[in-house]
N, C-alpha and C positions, 0 to 999 in steps of 0.2 A: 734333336738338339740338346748339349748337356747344359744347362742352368744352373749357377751355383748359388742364386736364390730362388724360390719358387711362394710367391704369397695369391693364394687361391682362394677365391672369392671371400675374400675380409669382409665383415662386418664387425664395426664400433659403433655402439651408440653411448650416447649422455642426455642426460635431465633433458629432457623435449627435444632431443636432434640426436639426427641419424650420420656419424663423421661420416661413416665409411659405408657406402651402402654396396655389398658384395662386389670389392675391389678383385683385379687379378693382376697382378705385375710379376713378370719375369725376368733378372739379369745373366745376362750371358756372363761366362769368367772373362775376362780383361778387357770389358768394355765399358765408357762412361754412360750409364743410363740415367737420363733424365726424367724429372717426376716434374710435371707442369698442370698450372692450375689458377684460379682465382683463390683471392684472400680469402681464408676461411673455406677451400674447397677439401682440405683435408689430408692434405698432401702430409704435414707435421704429423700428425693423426698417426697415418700407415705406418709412417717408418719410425716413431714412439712404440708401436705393435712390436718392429720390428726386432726392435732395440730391446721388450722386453719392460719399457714404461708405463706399457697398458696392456690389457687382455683382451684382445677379440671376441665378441659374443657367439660367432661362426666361423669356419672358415681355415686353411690350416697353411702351412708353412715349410718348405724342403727348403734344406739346406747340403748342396753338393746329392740329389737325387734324395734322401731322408728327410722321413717327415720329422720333425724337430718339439719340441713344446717351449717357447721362449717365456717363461714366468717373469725372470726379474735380469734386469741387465749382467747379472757374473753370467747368467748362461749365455747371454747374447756373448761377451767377451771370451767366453770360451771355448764359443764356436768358431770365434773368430771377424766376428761385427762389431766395429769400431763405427762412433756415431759423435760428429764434428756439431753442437749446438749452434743456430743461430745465437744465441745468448753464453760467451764463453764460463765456462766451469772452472771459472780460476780463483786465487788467494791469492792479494795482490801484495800479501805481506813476505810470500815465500820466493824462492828463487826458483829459476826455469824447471831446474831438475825435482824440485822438492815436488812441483807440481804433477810433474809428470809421474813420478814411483809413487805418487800419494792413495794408498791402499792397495800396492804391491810394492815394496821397499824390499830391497836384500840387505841381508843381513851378516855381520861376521863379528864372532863372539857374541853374539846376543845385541849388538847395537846396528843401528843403520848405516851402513857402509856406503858412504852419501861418495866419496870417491870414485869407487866402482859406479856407480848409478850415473856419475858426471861422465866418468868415460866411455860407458853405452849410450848414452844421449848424444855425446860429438859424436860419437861412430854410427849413430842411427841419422842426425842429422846432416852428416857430410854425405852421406851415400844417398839421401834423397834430393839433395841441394837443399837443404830450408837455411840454412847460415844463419841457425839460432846460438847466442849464445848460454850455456849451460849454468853459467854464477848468476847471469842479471836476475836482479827482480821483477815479478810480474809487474809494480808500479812505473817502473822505469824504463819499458819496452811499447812498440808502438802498437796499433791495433793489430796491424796485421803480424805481426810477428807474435803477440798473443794465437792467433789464429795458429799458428805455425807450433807454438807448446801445443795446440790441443789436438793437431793431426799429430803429433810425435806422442801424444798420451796412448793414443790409439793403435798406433803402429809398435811401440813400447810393450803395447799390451798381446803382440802377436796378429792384429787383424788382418784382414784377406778381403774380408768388402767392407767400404768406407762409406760409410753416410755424410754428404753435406749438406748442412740443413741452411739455404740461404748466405752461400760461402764468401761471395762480393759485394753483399749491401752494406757494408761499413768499411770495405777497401778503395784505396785510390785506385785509380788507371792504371798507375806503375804497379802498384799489390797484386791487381788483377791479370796481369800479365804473369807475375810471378807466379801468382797461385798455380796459372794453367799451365806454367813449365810442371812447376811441382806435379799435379796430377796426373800430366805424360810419362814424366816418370817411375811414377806409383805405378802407371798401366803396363808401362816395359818391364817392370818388375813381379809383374803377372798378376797385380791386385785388380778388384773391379771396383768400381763407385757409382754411386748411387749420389744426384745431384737434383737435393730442391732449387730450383730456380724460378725468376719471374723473368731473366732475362732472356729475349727470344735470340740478340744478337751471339749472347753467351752461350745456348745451348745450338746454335748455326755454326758456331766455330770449334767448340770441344766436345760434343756426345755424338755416340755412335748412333742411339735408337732411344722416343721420347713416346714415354705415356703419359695420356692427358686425362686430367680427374678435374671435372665439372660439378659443382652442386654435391659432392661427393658418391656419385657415380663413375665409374671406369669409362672414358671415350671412346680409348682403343687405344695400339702401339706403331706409330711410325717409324720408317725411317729416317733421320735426317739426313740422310743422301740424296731421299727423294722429295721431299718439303721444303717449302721455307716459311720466313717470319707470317706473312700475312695470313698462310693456312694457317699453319699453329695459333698466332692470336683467336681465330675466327673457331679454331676450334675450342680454342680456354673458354672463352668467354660465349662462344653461340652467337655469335653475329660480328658483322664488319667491326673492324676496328682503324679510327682515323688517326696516322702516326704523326700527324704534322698539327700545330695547333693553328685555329684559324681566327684571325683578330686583324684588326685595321688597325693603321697607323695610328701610334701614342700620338696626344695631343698634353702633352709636357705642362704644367701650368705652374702654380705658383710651390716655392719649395719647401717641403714638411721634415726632411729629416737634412739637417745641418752638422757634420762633425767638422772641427776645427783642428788639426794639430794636435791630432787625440796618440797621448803613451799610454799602454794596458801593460803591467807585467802578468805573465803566466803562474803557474804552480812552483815551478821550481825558482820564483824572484826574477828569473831573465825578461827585460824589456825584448815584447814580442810584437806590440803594436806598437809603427815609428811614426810621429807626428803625425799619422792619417789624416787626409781629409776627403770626404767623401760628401755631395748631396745626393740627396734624392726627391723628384715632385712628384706632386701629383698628376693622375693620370698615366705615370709611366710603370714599368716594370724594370730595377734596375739587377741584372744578374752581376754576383761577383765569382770569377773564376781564378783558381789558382790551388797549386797542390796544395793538401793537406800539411799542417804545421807551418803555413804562413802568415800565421794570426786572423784566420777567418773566427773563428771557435771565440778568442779570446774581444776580438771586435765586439761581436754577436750578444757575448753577454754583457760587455760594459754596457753598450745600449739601451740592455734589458734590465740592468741591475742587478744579475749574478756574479757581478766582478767588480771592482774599484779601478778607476781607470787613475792614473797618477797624475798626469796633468792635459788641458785641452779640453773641449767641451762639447755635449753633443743636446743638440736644440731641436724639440717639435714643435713644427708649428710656431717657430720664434723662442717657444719656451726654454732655458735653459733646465734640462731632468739631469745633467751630469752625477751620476752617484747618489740618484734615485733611489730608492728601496721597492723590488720587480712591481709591489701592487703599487704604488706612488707613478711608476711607469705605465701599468696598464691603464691607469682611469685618467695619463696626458694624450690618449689616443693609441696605444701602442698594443698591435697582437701578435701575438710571438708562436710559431710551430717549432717548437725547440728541437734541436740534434739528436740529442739524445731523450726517447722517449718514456724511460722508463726513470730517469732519472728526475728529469724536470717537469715531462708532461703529464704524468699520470701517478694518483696513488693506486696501485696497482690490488692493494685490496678494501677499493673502496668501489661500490657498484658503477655501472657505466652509464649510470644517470645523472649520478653526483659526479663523475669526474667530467661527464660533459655543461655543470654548473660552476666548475673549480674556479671561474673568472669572475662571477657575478653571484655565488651563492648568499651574500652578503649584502645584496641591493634589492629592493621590490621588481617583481611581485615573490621573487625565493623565498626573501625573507622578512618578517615587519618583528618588531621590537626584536630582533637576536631570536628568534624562533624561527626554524626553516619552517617552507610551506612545499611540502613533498607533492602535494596534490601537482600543484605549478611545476617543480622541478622534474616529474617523473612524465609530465605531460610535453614538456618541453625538450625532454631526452628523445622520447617518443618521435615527434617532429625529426628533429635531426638524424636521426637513427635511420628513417625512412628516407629521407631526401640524400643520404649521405650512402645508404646503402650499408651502413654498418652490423656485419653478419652476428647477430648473439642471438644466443636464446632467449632473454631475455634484459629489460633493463636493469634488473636486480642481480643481472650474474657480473661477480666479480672482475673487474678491466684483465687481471693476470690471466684468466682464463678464455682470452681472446686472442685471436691469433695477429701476430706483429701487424699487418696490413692493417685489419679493423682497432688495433689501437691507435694506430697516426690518425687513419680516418673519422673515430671519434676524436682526438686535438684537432684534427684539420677541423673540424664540424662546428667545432664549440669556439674556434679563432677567425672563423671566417663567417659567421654568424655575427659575430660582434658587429662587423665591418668597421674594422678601428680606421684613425686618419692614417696610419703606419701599419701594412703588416709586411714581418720580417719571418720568411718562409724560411729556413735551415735543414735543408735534404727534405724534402715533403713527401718525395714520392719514393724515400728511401723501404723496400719493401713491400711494395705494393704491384697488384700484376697491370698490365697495361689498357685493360678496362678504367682502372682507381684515376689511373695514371691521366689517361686521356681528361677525365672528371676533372681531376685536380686543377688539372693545368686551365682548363675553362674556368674553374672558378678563379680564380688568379686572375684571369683576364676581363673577367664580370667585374672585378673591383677594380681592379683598374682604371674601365670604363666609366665606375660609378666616381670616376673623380679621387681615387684612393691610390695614394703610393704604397708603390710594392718592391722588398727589397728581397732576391731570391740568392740565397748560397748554396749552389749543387755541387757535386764535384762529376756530376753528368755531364758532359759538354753538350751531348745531345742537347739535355732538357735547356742548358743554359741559352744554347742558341735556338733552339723551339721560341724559346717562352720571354726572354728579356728583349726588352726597346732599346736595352745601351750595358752594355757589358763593361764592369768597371774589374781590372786584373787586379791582384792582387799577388805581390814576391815580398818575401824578407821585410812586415807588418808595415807596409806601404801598398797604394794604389798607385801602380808605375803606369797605367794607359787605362785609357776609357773610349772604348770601340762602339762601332755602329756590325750588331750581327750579320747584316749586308754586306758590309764592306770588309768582310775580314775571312777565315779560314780558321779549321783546327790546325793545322800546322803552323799558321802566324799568333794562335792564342796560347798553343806549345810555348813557341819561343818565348813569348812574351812572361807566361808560368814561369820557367826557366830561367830569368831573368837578363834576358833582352830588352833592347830598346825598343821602342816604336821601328824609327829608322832600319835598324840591323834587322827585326825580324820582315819587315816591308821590303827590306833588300834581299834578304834570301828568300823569301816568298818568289823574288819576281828571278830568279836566277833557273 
């Protein structure tokens, strides 16, 4: 069988842990191989080897039958491995093309022939489908069409096997559709790819053949012709895994979070939340669904206090916090898993002790006169660390040096710990494998139980309908319906996204 990757028994180690303990992966040419695993099982790990971002302590590597030495990424790109980051490698000050020739630019008379480089980018981009345009700026494009500059940097760059490192956890439904056209076509085109995923339904619909890396041990390679979801989970993880969350009926009680007629404008001054009004009590779990860019994001933070919302008011607990400042918010009852994790929930180089005191480092027992008490805080990471499952080596090692999964699930740890009278989950289980996932969702439901309102923004429908007692939609910065998960479908929660009525999607529903 020819292989046009060959990585033979990898090993990576770091300060106290073993990533990679004599890995063996092999990709065929034009096939999608998927690389599956638990957070922190090391998956990022290998293909950073791959890529040429780390050196393997053992272990070697063919490329097209040749054994290869990848030192530093130009050799990886010269062989022709292109590597899509979960975290994109953009400059949001430059324009599609700037980004993409950035450290290979052509040139005519000595200057950057930024022309030419526009019209290889359309001509690269019409011939794989991505319908990027080549002037925009990176600030001004949406996620996923970022995503789409950084496979066209790659393919820019001459690649033949594609690494994606977590390609769909910050894509809509509709993106993730897009994407997987994209990537059939990549394969018609004779490339192969290499796909980190947690998603089992993801890798049952688009990969040829899936290797499972545990603890950072190699499982083995299936086929996904001959598998499905329930083995692969039970192989990621080493035992059953339950897909369905299990909870008795909300018992709704009095109501903690009141918006009235709430306007939020966005970044670019456009009013994106319209008069909202939304409750939520306690005891329930209220999921809100709707695509991406319909003022979910922008709700989220007025609530929390990273936005100024312009008129309308939003009350815990009775309280009026409208245009709070976030800790003014946090200490009226309010715990926040923010979206974006890197942004709002973590200082990324501050140890994962202190960022799981980032809420309360400034209350006893942390702190007494303005002097922390590390003893306390590093004891109380400790706790969380363990019960939360969060993989580090240690509580002193750096948040950035954690893999995306054990970053939410230290936020998830240190917000759900609190047990505020509000907590307002935004993608939680965004990057996390379906061990985390299962976890998560229970606890969600523990608070709930303990009398605690829970407001969930997925843009999972799955998890929306797993996990919410009352699903409030959300089109064009309104909540146009507020469903009962029972009584309803993805096909009527479509429409309703879509912006349908009750009635109209209730009518084609029943047609």
């Amino acid at each position: 069988m020819d292989y046009v990757v060959e990585m033979l028994n990898i090993r990576k180690e770091f300060p106290g842990i073993v990533a990679n303990d004599n890995i063996t992966v092999q990709v065929r040419k034009g096939e999608i191989h998927a690389l599956l695993g638990e957070n922190g099982a090391g998956k990022s790990t290998l293909m950073n080897v791959l890529f040429g971002l780390y050196q393997p302590e053992k272990g070697e590597i063919r490329y097209n039958g040749e054994k290869v030495n990848i030192t530093d990424p130009n050799i990886a790109t010269k062989l022709g491995i292109g590597m899509v980051h979960q975290h994109f490698m953009l400059v949001d000050n430059y324009s599609v093309t700037e980004n993409i020739i950035l450290g290979s630019e052509p040139t005519k008379n000595g200057k950057i022939d930024l022309k030419k480089a526009e019209r290889e980018v359309q001509e690269l981009s019409d011939r794989y489908g991505l319908k990027v345009d080549p002037t925009a700026k990176i600030r001004d494009i949406s996620v996923g069409m970022q995503q789409r500059v950084e496979i066209l940097k790659t393919l820019y760059r001459g690649a033949n096997v594609l690494i994606f490192d977590e390609p769909t956890a910050v894509l809509t439904p509709l993106e993730i559709k897009e994407l997987i056209d994209i990537m059939h076509s990549l394969i018609n085109e004779g490339k192969s790819i290499i796909l980190i995923t947690h998603k089992l339904k993801e890798i049952m619909q688009v990969c040829d053949r899936c290797t499972v890396i545990r603890k950072g041990k190699g499982i083995g390679t299936v086929n996904v012709s001959e598998t499905n979801v329930t083995e692969l989970a039970s192989l990621m993880v080493g035992r059953e895994v339950n897909f369905t969350t299990e909870k008795s009926p909300a018992k709704p009680a009095n109501v903690v979070l009141e918006i009235n007629n709430l306007n939020v404008k966005d970044s670019r001054n456009v009013n994106i939340v319209k008069d909202l009004n939304l409750e939520v009590r306690a005891g329930e779990i209220v999921g809100i669904a709707g695509v991406d860019g319909n003022g979910q994001t922008e709700l989220i933070e007025a609530i929390t206090g990273l936005t100024k919302s312009q008129s309308g008011s939003v009350k815990v607990n009775g309280k009026n916090i409208t245009n709070f400042k976030p800790r003014k918010v946090t200490e009226s009852g309010v715990g926040h898993i923010p979206q974006d994790r890197h942004k709002y929930g973590l200082v990324l180089d501050f140890p994962v002790a202190e960022n799981i005191v980032l809420q309360t480092y400034y209350q006893k027992p942390y702190s007494k006169n303005r002097v922390l008490n590390f003893k306390d805080i590093y004891s109380k990471a400790n706790k969380l660390i363990e019960e939360y499952d969060v993989r580090t080596p240690s509580v002193y090692t750096k948040a950035r040096a954690l893999s995306g999964g054990n970053q939410q699930k230290a936020i998830i740890s240190r917000e759900i710990d609190r047990s505020p009278d509000l907590l307002i989950a935004a993608q939680p289980t965004r990057g996390l494998d379906v061990g985390a996932i299962e976890f998560i969702h229970r606890k969600l439901v523990e608070e709930r139980d303990k009398g605690k309102a829970v407001l969930l923004v997925s843009f999972e429908l799955d998890e929306v309908f797993d996990v919410s007692d009352r699903i409030a939609v959300m089109f064009d910065g309104k909540v146009v319906a507020n469903v009962k998960p029972e009584k309803t479908n993805e096909q009527e929660l479509g429409l309703l996204m879509a912006g349908s009525t009750k009635t109209e999607a209730g009518d084609k529903d029943d047609i």
